[in-house]
Structures are given as C-alpha cells and as structure tokens.
C-alpha positions in Angstrom: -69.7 32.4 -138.4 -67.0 35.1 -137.4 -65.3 36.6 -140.4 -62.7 34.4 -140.4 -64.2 31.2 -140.5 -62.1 28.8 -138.5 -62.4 25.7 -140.6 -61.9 27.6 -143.9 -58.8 25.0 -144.0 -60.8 22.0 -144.3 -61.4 20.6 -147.9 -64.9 18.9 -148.6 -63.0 15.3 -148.4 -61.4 16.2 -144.7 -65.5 16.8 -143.5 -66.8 14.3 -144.2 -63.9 11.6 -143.4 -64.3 13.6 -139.6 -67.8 12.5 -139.9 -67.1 8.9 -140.4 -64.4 8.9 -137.7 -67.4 10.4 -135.3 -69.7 8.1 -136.8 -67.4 5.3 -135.7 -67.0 6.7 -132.1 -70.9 6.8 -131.4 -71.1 3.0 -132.8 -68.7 1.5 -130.8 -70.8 3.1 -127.6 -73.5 2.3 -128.7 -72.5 -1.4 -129.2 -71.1 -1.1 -125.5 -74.0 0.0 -123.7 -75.1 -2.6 -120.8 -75.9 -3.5 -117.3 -73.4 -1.2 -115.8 -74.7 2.1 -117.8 -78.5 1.0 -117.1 -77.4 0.5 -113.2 -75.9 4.0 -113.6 -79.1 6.1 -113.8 -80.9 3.7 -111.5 -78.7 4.6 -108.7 -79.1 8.3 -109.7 -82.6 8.3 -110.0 -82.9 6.4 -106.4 -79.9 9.0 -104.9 -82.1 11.8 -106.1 -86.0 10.7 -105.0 -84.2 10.0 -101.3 -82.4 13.0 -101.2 -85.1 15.2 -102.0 -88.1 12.9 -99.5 -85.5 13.7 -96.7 -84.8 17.4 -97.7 -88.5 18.0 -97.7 -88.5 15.7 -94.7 -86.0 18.4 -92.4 -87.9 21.2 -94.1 -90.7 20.4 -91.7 -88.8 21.5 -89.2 -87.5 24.5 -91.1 -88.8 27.2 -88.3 -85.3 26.2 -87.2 -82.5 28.2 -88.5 -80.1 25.4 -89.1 -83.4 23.2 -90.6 -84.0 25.5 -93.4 -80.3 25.8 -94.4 -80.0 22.2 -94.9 -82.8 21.4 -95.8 -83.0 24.0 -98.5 -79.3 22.8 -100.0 -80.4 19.0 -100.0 -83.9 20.4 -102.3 -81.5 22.6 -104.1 -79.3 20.0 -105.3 -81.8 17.2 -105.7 -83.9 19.6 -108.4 -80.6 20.0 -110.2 -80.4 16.3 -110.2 -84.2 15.7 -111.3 -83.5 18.7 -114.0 -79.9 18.3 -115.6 -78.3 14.3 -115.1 -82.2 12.6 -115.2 -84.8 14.7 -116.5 -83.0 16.6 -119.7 -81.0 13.1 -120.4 -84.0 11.0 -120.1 -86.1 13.4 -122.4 -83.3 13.0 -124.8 -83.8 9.3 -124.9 -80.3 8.5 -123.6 -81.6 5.3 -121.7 -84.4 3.9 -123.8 -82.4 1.4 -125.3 -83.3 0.0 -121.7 -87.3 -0.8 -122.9 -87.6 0.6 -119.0 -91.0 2.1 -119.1 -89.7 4.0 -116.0 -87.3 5.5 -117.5 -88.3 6.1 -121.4 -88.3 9.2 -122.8 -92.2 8.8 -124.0 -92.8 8.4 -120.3 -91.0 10.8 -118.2 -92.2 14.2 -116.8 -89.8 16.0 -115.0 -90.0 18.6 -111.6 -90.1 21.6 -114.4 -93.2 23.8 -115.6 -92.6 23.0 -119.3 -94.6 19.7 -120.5 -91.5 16.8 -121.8 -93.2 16.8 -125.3 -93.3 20.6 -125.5 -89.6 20.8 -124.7 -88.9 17.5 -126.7 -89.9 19.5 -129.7 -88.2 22.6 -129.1 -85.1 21.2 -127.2 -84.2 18.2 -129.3 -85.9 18.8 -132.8 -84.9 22.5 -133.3 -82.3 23.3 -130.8 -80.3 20.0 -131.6 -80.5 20.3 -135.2 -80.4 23.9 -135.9 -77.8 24.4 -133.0 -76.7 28.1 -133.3 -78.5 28.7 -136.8 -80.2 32.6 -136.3 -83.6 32.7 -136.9 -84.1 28.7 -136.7 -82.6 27.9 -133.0 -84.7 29.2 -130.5 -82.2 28.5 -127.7 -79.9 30.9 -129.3 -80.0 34.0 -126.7 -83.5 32.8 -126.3 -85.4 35.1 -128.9 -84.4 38.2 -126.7 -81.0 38.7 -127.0 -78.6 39.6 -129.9 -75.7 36.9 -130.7 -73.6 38.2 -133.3 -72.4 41.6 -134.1 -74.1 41.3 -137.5 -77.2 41.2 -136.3 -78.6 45.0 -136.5 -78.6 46.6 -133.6 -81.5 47.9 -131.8 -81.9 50.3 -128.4 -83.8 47.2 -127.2 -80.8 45.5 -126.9 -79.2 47.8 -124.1 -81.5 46.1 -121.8 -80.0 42.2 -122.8 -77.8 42.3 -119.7 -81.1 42.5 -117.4 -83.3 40.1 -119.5 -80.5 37.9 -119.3 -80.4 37.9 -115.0 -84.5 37.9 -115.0 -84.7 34.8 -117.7 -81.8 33.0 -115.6 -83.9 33.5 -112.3 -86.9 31.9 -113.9 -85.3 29.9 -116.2 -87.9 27.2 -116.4 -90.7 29.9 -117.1 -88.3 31.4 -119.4 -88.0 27.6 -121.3 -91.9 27.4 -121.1 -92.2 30.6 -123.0 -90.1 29.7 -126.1 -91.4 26.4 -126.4 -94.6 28.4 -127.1 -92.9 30.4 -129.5 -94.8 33.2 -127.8 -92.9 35.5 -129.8 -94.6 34.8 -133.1 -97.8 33.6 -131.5 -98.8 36.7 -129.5 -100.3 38.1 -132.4 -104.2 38.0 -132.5 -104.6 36.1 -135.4 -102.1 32.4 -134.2 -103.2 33.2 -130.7 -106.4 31.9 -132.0 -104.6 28.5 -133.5 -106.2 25.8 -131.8 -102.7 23.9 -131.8 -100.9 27.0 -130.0 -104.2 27.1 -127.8 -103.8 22.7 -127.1 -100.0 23.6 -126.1 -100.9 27.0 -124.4 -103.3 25.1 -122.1 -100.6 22.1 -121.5 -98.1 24.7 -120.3 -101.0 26.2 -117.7 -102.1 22.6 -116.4 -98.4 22.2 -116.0 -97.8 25.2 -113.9 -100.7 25.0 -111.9 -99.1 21.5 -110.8 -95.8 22.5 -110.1 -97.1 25.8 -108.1 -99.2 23.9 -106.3 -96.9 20.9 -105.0 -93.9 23.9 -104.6 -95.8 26.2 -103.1 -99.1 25.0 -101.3 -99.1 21.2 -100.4 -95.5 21.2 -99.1 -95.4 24.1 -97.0 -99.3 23.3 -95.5 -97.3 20.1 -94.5 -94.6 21.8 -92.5 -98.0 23.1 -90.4 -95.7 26.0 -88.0 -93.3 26.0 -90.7 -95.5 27.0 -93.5 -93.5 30.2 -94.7 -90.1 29.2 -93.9 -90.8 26.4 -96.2 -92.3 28.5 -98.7 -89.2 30.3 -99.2 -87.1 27.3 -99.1 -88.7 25.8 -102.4 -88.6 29.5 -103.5 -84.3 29.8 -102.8 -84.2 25.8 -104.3 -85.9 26.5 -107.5 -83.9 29.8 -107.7 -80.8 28.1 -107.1 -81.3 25.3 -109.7 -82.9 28.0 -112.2 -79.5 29.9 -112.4 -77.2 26.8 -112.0 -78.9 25.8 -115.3 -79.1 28.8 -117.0 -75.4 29.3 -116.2 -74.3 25.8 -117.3 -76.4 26.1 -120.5 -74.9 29.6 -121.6 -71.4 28.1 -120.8 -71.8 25.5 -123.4 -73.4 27.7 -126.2 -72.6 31.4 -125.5 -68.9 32.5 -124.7 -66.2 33.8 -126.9 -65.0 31.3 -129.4 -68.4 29.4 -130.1 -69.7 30.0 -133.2 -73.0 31.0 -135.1 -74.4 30.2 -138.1 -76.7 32.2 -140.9 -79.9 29.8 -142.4 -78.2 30.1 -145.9 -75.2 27.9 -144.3 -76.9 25.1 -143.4 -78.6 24.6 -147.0 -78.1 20.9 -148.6 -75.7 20.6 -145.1 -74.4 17.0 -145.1 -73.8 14.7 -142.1 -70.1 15.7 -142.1 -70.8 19.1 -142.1 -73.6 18.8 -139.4 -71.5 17.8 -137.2 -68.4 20.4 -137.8 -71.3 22.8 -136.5 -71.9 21.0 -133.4 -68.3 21.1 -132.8 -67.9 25.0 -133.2 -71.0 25.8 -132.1 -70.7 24.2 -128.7 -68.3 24.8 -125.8 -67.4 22.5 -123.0 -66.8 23.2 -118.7 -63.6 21.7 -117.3 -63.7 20.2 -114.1 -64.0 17.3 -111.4 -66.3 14.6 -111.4 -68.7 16.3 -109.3 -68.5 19.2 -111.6 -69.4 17.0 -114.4 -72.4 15.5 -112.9 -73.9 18.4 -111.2 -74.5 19.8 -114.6 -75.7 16.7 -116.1 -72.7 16.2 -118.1 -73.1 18.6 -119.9 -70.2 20.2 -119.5 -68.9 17.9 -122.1 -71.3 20.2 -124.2 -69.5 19.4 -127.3 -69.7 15.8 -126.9 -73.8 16.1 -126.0 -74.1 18.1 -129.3 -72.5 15.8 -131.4 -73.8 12.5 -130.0 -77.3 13.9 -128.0 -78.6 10.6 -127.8 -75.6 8.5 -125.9 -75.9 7.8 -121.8 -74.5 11.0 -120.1 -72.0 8.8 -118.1 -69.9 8.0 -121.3 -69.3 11.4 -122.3 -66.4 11.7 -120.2 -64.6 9.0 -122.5 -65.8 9.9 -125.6 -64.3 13.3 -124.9 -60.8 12.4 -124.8 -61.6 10.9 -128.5 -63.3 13.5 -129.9 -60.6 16.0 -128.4 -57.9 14.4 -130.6 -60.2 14.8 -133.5 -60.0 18.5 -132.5 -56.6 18.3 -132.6 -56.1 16.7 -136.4 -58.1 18.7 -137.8 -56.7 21.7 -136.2 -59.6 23.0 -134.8 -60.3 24.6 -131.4 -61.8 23.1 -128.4 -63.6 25.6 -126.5 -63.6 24.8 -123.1 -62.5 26.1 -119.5 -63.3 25.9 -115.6 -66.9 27.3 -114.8 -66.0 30.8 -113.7 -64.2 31.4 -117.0 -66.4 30.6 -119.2 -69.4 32.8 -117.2 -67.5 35.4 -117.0 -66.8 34.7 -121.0 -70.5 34.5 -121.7 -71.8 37.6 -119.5 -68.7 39.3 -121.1 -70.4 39.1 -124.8 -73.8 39.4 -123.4 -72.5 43.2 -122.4 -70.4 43.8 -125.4 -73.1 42.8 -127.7 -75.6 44.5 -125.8 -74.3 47.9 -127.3 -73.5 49.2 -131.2 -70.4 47.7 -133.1 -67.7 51.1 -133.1 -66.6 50.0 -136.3 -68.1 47.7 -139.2 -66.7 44.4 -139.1 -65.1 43.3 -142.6 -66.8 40.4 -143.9 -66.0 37.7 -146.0 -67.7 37.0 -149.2 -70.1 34.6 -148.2 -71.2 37.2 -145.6 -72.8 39.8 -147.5 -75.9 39.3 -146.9 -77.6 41.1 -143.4 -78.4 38.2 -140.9 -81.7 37.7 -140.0 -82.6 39.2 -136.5 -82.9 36.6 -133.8 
C-alpha cells in the first residue's frame, strides 16, 4: 500500500456495509443467469473453432504472400479467443452453472502449454485470493520483477525492463514456469519432490503437445507451404502471447493500483477482501470489441471482485460497482489501452532503478517488505 493509504477514510462499519452492497450485486446475477448467457459462450466457442479450421485452412496455401497474411491474423485472433473470452473464463468456472460437460471447468484444456489444473491452482487459488499480496501472489511481476519501491533494491533489477519484453513474448511458457514455482523448486533438494516431479512432467507432456500440433502436424499439412506455415503459428502465438501479457499488466500493474504486505491481509474479512480487489485491480476502457478481445477483462476490477460470474455481464455490473467507487470515494483505475501500457512499462522502468530518496512511511509500514 502507498504511503498514503487511499481508504484510510473508511471506518470498519463503511467496509463491510460495501461488502454487503457487492454481495448483493453478485446475487442478483447470479439469480439472472439463463439461456441467453449459456447461448453466449456457445456462439463464441463455435465463432472461434470456425475461425481458426479456416485460418489454418488458407494457411495451406500460405506460400502466397496474401495467404499467409490472412491467414496468420484469422489464427492470431482465434488463439486470443481460445486463451482470454473461453479458455481463462471457462477455467474460472464462469459457465458451470450450465452442468455442460463441454464446457465445465473440470473438463476444459485450453490451446496453451500450462495444464488447466496447474494454472487453476495458481491463477484462481493464489492469484485470486492473494491478489497483489508480495510474497504470496505469484502473478505479481511474476517472481522477477520488483513492484513497490519498498521492496530493496537489487542490480538484478536493472534488467526488469528486458525480462519483462522476453516473458511477454513467451508469455505462456513464462505462466508455465510460475505455476511450477520454479523459483523455490530449483533447488536440489524439492527438485526431487515427487509432487513437483508429477507437475513437472504434466507441464512437459503438455508442451510436447502444443509443439507438436503448432509446429509439426500443421505445417507437414501445408506440404509446399511447410515453413511459411511454421512461422505463421510462430507470429500467431507471438501475437496472442503479448496481447495477453499486455492486457494482464494493464489490469494489475500501472500507476494507481495498489499492493499489499502479508501482515495486511491477517484475520482480512470479506469486506475487506474485497476493498483489495478494488485497489488492487485496474480496468481498460473501450468499445465492445475492445472488451471482448481481452476476454473482458478489461473490466479487471469487476473480474477481481466477482471471478466466478459469465464474462458477458461484466459490462453491467461495472456501471454498479463504479458508483460504489464513487460513494465511498475511492478511485477507479481505468483508461484506453495505450494509457495504461504506457502506465505499466512506465513503472516497470522507474522501479527497475534505486528510489533517490527514502519514501516516508506510515506507521503501519515499518516493517521491510518481503522481496517478491
């Protein structure tokens, strides 16, 4: 938390009557959810299998200049699809109020090299309820970055910037990793844990699938076309690698979102859990097409606080959670896509280098946080 905390204002009383209110706006969607919602991701789920058969489909042909180029968008955008409005809501169990066995987050796997249960446990048991807590949310500047300029600074962190780009290029290897946790299980002793060794091997069955469908039965198919279609599923996976690396630092990383020490969270009621989703999160303005193309969420704020409602009714809730902003005079974080990029890569640099001066704390912030 900055050292002015931003809901310092609130009284014990105003929390938890904000989580009620919240409370209230999640049961009256859930109570509305029906045909319409369930027809919803059924249409996207058929958009998205058609438009990537017929992207592969024209990338047969991709010899041809004007082949490759479309056929490489159509892929692009259909492994965005599969990745941000389907796979990541799916996995949350947005739609399994359905009993769809299609379309049940015990069920899915996804076009991604990290197993569903791996990322289940890492994405929506720790990210989701440690969102932004150092040392407990591994999502927070993924284990390799610094996040808060009282975390102590270390020549290693120069470099952030460029581990940044490289983990956004290879975003999904990058996920893989830290739902591993390689960075405490690369010591000799836990590499030899036979659970780390069960998940180890998952996430190597897993990427020997993906390579193999990416980047050896697909372009053998194209016959003449073999390379040309090799680096089209190269450029698509590249291109939907940094679309959702960018959408997912725009919703947890730029100026204005806060983080969180472990101490903070101790005995943290419901009330409170949810203030921290709320100023821990940031949202993307934008048009429809914005909004779906990064699987809604750009309504970041909204996904943190209700993780487990259909994507398609975060637009909605928005407007009511907004107002809740509003009376309880809090900020809403949010602004077009190139904003908040620039915002986030801004305090990726700044926080790459030493603070010039020590930053006055608060009492409750005397202690050192722990290093992410």
């Amino acid at each position: 938390m900055t050292a002015i905390d931003p809901t310092a204002h609130l009284t014990a009383e105003q929390i938890e009557e904000l989580g009620r209110e919240l409370d209230a706006i999640r049961d009256e969607v859930i109570a509305g959810r029906g045909e319409k919602d369930a027809a919803y991701i059924r249409k996207v789920i058929s958009v998205q299998r058609k438009l990537e058969l017929v992207s592969r489909g024209v990338l047969l042909f991709s010899i041809f200049p004007p082949a490759w180029l479309l056929g490489t968008a159509g892929l692009s955008v259909a492994k965005i699809m599969d990745n941000m409005e389907i796979g990541h809501n799916v996995l949350h169990g947005q739609w399994d109020w359905m009993r769809d066995p299609k379309i049940h987050s015990t069920t899915w796997e996804w076009d991604h090299v990290s197993p569903s249960e791996q990322w289940k446990h890492s994405h929506n048991e720790l990210h989701h309820t440690y969102t932004n807590v150092i040392g407990k949310d591994n999502d927070l500047g993924y284990g390799i970055m610094r996040v808060d300029e009282d975390q102590k600074w270390h020549p290693f962190h120069l470099g952030q910037p460029l581990w940044n780009f490289i983990n956004a290029c290879f975003f999904e290897y990058g996920i893989a990793a830290y739902d591993l946790e390689l960075g405490k299980n690369l010591h000799k002793r836990r590499r030899k844990n036979p659970e780390f060794r069960a998940r180890a091997k998952a996430v190597g069955r897993k990427i020997r699938k993906q390579v193999l469908k990416d980047y050896v039965i697909h372009p053998l198919l194209s016959g003449p076309s073999f390379l040309t279609t090799l680096a089209a599923t190269f450029t698509a996976n590249l291109v939907r690698n940094i679309w959702s690396h960018s959408v997912i630092m725009c919703g947890h990383f730029p100026e204005g979102v806060q983080v969180f020490e472990r101490r903070s969270i101790k005995g943290e009621t419901r009330g409170q859990w949810y203030l921290r989703q709320m100023m821990g999160s940031a949202n993307i303005s934008g048009s429809k097409a914005m909004h779906f193309m990064t699987g809604n969420l750009s309504h970041q704020i909204e996904h943190h606080l209700f993780p487990d409602l259909p994507s398609n009714r975060y637009a909605e809730v928005a407007v009511k959670v907004r107002a809740l902003f509003e009376k309880y005079e809090l900020e809403y974080v949010t602004g077009p896509l190139p904003k908040q990029v620039f915002s986030a890569w801004h305090k990726v640099f700044r926080l790459s280098l030493p603070n010039k001066k020590p930053k006055v704390k608060t009492p409750d912030r005397e202690q050192e946080l722990v290093a992410a």
